[in-house]
N, CA, C and O atoms as CSV, one atom per row, in Angstrom:
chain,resi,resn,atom,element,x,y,z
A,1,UNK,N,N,-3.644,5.454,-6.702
A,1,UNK,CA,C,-3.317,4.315,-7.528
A,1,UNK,C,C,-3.472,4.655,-9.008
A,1,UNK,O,O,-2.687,4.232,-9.857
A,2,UNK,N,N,-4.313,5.285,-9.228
A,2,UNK,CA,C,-5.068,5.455,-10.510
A,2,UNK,C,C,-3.541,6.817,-11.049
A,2,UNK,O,O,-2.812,6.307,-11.900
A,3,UNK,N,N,-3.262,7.761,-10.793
A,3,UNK,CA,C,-1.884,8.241,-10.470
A,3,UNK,C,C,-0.917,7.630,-11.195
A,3,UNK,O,O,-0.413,8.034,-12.243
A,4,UNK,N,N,-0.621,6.397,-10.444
A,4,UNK,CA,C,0.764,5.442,-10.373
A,4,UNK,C,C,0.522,5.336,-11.506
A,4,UNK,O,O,1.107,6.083,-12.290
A,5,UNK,N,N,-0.361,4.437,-11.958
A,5,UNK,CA,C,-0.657,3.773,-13.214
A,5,UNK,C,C,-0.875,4.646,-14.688
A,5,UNK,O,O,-0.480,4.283,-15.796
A,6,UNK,N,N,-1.511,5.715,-14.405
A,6,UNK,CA,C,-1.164,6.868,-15.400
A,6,UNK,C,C,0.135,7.101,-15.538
A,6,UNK,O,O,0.353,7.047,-16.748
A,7,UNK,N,N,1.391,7.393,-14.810
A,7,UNK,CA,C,2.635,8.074,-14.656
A,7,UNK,C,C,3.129,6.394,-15.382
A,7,UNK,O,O,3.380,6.440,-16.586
A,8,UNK,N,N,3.253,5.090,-14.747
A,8,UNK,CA,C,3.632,4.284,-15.535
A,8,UNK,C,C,3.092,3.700,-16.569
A,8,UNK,O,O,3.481,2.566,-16.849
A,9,UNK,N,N,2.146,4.291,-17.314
A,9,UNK,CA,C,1.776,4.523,-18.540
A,9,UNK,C,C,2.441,5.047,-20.031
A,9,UNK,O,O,2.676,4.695,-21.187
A,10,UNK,N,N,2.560,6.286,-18.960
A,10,UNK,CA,C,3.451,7.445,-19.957
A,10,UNK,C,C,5.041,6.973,-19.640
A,10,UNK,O,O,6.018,7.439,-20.227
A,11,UNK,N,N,5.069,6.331,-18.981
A,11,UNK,CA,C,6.545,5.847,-18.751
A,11,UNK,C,C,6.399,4.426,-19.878
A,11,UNK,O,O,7.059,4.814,-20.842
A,12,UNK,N,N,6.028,3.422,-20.124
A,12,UNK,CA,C,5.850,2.751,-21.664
A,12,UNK,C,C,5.658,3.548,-22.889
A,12,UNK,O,O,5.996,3.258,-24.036
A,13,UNK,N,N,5.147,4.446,-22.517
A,13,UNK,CA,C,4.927,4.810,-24.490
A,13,UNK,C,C,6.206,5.803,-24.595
A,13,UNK,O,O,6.563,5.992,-25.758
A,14,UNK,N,N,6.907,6.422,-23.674
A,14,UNK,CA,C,7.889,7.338,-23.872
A,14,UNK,C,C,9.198,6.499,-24.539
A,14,UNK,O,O,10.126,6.784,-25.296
A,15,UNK,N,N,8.642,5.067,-23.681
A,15,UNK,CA,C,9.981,4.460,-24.273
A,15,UNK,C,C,10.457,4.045,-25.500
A,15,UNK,O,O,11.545,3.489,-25.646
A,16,UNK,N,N,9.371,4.398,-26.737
A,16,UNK,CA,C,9.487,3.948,-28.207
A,16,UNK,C,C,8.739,4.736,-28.826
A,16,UNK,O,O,8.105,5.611,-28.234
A,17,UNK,N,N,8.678,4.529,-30.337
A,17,UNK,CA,C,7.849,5.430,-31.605
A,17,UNK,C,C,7.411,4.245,-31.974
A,17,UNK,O,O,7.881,3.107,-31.987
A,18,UNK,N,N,6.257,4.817,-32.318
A,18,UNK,CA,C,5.194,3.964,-32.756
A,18,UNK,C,C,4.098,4.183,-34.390
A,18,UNK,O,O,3.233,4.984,-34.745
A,19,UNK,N,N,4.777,2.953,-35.005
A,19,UNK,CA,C,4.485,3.232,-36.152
A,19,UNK,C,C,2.965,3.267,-37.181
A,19,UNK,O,O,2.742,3.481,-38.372
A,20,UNK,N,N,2.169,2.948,-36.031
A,20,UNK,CA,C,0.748,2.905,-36.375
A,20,UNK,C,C,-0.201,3.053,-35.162
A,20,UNK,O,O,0.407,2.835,-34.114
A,21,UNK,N,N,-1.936,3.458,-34.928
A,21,UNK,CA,C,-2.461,3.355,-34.247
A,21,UNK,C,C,-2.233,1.926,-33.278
A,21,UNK,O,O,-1.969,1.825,-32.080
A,22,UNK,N,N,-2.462,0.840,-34.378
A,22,UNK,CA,C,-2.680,-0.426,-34.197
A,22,UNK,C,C,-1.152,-1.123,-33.936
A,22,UNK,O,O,-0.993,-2.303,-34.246
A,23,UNK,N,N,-0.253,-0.489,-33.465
A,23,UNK,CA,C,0.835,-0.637,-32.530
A,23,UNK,C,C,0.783,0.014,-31.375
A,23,UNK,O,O,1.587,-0.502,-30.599
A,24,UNK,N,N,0.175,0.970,-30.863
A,24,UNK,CA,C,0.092,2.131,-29.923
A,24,UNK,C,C,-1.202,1.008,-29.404
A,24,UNK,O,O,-1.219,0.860,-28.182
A,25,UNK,N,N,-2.007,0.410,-29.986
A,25,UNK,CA,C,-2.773,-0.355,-29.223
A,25,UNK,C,C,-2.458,-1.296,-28.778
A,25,UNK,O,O,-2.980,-1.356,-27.665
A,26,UNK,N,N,-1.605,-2.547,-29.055
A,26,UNK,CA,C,-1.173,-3.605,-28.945
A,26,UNK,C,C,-0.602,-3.460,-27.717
A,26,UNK,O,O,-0.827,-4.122,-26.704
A,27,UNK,N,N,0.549,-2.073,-27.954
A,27,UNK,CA,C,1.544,-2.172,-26.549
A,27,UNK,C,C,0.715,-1.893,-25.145
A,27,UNK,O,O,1.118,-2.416,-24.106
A,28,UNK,N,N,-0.660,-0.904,-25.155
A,28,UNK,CA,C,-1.370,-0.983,-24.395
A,28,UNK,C,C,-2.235,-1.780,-23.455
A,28,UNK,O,O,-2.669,-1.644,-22.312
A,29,UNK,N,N,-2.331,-3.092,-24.884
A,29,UNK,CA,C,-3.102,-3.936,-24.046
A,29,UNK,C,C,-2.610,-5.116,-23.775
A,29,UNK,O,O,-3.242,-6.084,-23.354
A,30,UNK,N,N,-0.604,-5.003,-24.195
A,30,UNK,CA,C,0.040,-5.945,-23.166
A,30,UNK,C,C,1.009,-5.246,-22.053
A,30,UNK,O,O,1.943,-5.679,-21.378
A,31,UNK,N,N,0.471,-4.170,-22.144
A,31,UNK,CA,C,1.124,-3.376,-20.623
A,31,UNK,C,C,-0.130,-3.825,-19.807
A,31,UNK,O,O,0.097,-4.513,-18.811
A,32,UNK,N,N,-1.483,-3.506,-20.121
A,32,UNK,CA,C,-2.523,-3.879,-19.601
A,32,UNK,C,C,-2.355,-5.665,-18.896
A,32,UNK,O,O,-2.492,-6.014,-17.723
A,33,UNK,N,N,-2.159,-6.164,-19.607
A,33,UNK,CA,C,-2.375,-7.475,-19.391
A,33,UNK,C,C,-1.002,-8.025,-18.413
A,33,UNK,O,O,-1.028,-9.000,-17.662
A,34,UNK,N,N,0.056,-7.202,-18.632
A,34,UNK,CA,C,1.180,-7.833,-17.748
A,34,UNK,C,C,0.982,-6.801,-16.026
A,34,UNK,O,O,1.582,-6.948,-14.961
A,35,UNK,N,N,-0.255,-5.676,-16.482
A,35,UNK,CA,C,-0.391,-5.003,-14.863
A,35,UNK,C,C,-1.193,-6.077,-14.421
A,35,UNK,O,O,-0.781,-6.666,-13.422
A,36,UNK,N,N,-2.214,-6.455,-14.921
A,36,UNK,CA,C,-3.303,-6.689,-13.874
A,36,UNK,C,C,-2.973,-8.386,-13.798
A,36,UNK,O,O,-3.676,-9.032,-13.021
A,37,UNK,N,N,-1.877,-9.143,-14.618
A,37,UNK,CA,C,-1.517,-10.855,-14.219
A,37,UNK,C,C,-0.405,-10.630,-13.169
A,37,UNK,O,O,-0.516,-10.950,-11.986
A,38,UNK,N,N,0.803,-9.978,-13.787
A,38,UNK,CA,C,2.227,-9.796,-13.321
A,38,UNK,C,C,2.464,-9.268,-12.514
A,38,UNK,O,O,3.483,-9.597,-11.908
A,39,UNK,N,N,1.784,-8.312,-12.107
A,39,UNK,CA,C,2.784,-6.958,-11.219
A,39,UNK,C,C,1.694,-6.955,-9.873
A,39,UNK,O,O,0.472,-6.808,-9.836
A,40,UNK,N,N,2.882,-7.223,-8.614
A,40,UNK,CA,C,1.794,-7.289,-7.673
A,40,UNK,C,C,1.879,-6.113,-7.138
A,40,UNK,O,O,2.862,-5.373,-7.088
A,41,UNK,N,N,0.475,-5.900,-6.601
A,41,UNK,CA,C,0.163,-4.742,-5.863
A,41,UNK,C,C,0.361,-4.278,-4.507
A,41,UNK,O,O,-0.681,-4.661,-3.977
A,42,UNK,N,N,1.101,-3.640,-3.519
A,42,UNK,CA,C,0.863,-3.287,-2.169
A,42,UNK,C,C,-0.194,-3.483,-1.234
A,42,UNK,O,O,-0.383,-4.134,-0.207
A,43,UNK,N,N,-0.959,-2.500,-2.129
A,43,UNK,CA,C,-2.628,-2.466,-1.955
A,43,UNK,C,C,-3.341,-3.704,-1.662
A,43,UNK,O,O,-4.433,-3.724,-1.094
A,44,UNK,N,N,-2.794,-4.593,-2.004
A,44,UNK,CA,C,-3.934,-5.797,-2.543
A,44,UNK,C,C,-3.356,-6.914,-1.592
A,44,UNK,O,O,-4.094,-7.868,-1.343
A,45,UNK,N,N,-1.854,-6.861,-0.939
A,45,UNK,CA,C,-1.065,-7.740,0.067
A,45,UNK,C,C,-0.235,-8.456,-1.114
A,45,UNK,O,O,-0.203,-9.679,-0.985
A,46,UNK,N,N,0.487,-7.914,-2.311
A,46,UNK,CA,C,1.485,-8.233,-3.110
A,46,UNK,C,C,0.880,-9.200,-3.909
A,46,UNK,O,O,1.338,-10.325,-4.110
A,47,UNK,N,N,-0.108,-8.767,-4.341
A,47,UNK,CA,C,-0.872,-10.239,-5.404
A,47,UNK,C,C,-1.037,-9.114,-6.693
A,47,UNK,O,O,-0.710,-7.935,-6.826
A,48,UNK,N,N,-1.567,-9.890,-7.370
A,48,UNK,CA,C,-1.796,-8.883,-9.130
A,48,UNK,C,C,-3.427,-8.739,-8.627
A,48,UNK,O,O,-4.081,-9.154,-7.670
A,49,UNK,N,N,-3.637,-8.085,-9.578
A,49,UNK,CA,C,-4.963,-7.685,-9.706
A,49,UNK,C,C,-5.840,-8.810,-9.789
A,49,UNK,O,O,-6.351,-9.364,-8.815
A,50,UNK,N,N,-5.998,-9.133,-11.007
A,50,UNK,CA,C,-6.751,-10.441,-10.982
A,50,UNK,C,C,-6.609,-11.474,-9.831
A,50,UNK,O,O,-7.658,-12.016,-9.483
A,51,UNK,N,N,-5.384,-11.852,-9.143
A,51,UNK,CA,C,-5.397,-13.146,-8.244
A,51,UNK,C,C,-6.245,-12.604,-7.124
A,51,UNK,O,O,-6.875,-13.331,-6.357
A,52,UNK,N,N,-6.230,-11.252,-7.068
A,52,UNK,CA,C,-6.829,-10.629,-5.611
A,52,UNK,C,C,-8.377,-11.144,-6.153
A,52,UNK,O,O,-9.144,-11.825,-5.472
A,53,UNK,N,N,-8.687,-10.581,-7.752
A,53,UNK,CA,C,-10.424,-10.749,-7.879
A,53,UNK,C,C,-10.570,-11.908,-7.456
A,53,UNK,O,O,-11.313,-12.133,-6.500
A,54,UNK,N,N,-9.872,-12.900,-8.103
A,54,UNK,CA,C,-10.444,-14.237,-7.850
A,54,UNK,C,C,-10.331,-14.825,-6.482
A,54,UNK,O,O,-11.131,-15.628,-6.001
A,55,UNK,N,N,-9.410,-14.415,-5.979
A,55,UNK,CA,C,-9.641,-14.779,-3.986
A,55,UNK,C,C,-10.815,-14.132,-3.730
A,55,UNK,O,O,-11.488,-14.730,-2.891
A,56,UNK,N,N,-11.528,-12.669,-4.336
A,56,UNK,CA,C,-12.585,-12.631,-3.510
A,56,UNK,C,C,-13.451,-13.092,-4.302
A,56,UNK,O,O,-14.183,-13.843,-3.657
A,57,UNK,N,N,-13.766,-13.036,-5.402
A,57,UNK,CA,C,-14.691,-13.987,-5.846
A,57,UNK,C,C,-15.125,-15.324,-5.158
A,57,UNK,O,O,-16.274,-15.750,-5.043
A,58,UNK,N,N,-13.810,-15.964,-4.670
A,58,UNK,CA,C,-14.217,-17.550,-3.943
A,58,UNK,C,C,-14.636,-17.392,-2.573
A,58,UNK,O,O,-15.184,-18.261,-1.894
A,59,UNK,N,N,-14.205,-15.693,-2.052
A,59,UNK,CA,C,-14.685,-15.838,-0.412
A,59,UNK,C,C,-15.772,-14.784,-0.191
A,59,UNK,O,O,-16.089,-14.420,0.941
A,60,UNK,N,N,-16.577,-14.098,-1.794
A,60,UNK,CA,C,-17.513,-13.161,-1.321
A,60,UNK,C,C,-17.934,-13.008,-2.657
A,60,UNK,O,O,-17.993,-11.880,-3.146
A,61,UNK,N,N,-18.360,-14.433,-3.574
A,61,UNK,CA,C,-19.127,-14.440,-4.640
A,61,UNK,C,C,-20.147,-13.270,-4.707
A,61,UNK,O,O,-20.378,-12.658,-5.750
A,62,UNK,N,N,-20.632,-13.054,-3.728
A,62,UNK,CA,C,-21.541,-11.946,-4.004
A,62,UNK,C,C,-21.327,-10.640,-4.568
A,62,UNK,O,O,-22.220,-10.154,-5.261
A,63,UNK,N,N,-20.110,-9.919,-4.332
A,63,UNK,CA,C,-19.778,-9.243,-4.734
A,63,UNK,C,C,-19.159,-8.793,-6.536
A,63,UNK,O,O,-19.198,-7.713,-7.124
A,64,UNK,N,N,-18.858,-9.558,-6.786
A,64,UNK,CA,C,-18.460,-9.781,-8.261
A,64,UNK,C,C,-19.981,-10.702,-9.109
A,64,UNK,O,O,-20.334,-11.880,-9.044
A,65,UNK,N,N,-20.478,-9.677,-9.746
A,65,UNK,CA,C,-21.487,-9.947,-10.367
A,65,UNK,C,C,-21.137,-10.861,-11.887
A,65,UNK,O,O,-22.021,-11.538,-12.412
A,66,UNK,N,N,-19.672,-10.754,-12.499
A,66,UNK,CA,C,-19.388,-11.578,-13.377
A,66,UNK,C,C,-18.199,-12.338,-13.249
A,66,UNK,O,O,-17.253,-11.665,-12.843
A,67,UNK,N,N,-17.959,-13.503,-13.465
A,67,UNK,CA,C,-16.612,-14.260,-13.781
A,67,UNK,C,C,-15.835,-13.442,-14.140
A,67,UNK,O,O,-15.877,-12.572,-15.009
A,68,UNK,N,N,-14.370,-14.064,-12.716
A,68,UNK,CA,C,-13.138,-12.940,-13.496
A,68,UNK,C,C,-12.406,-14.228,-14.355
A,68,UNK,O,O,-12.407,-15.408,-14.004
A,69,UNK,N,N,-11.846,-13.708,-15.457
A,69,UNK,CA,C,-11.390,-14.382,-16.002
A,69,UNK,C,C,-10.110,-14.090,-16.703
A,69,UNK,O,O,-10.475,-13.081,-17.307
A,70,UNK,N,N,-9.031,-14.237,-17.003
A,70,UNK,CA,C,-7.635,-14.264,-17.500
A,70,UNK,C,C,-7.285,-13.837,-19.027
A,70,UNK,O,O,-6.604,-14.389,-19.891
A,71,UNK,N,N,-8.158,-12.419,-19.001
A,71,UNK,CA,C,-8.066,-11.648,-20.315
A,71,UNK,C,C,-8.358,-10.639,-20.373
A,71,UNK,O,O,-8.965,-10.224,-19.386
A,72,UNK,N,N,-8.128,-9.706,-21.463
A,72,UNK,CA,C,-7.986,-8.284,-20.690
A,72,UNK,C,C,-9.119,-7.760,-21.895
A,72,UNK,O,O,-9.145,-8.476,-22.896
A,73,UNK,N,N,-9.927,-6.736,-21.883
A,73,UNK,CA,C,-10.660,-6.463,-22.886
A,73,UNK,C,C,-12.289,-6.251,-22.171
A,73,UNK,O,O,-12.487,-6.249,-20.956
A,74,UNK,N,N,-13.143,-6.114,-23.005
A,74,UNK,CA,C,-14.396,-5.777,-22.601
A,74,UNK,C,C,-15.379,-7.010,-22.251
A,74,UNK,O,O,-15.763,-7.968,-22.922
A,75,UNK,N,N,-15.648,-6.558,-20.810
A,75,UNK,CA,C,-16.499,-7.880,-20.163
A,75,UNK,C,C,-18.144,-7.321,-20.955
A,75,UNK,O,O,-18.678,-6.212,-20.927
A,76,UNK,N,N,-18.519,-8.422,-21.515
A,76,UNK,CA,C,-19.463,-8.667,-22.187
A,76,UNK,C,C,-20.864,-9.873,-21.817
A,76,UNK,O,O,-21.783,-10.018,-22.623
C-alpha cells in the first residue's frame, strides 16, 4: 500500500512545476486530504481512510487512542 501511494505521489508532482516550497506543500496536503476523505480503498471494503477509522472507532473505541477527525495535519 505504502508503494501505491508513493508511485501516486510522484504521479501528482510530475504533473506540474512548482513555483515555491509553499506550493509543493499545499498540493501535498490536498492530495493528502482528497486520499484519506475521497478515494476509497480495496483494503478497507471501498471506504476512504478516515470513514474506515471512524467505523472502528464506534465498534472498537479501544483501539484508537485519539478522536479521528476530518483534517489532515498533526494530531496533537
Amino acid at each position: 500500500m505504502v508503494e501505491r501511494f508513493n508511485g501516486r505521489i510522484s504521479d501528482v508532482l510530475s504533473t506540474r512545476c512548482y513555483v515555491s516550497g509553499e506550493d509543493l506543500e499545499q498540493t501535498l496536503k490536498r492530495y493528502a486530504w482528497l486520499y484519506n476523505h475521497h478515494i476509497s480503498q480495496k483494503a478497507l471494503h471501498h471506504q476512504s481512510s478516515i470513514a474506515a477509522m471512524k467505523e472502528w472507532q464506534v465498534k472498537c473505541p479501544e483501539l484508537l487512542t485519539k478522536r479521528v477527525v476530518n483534517h489532515t495535519g498533526l494530531d496533537t
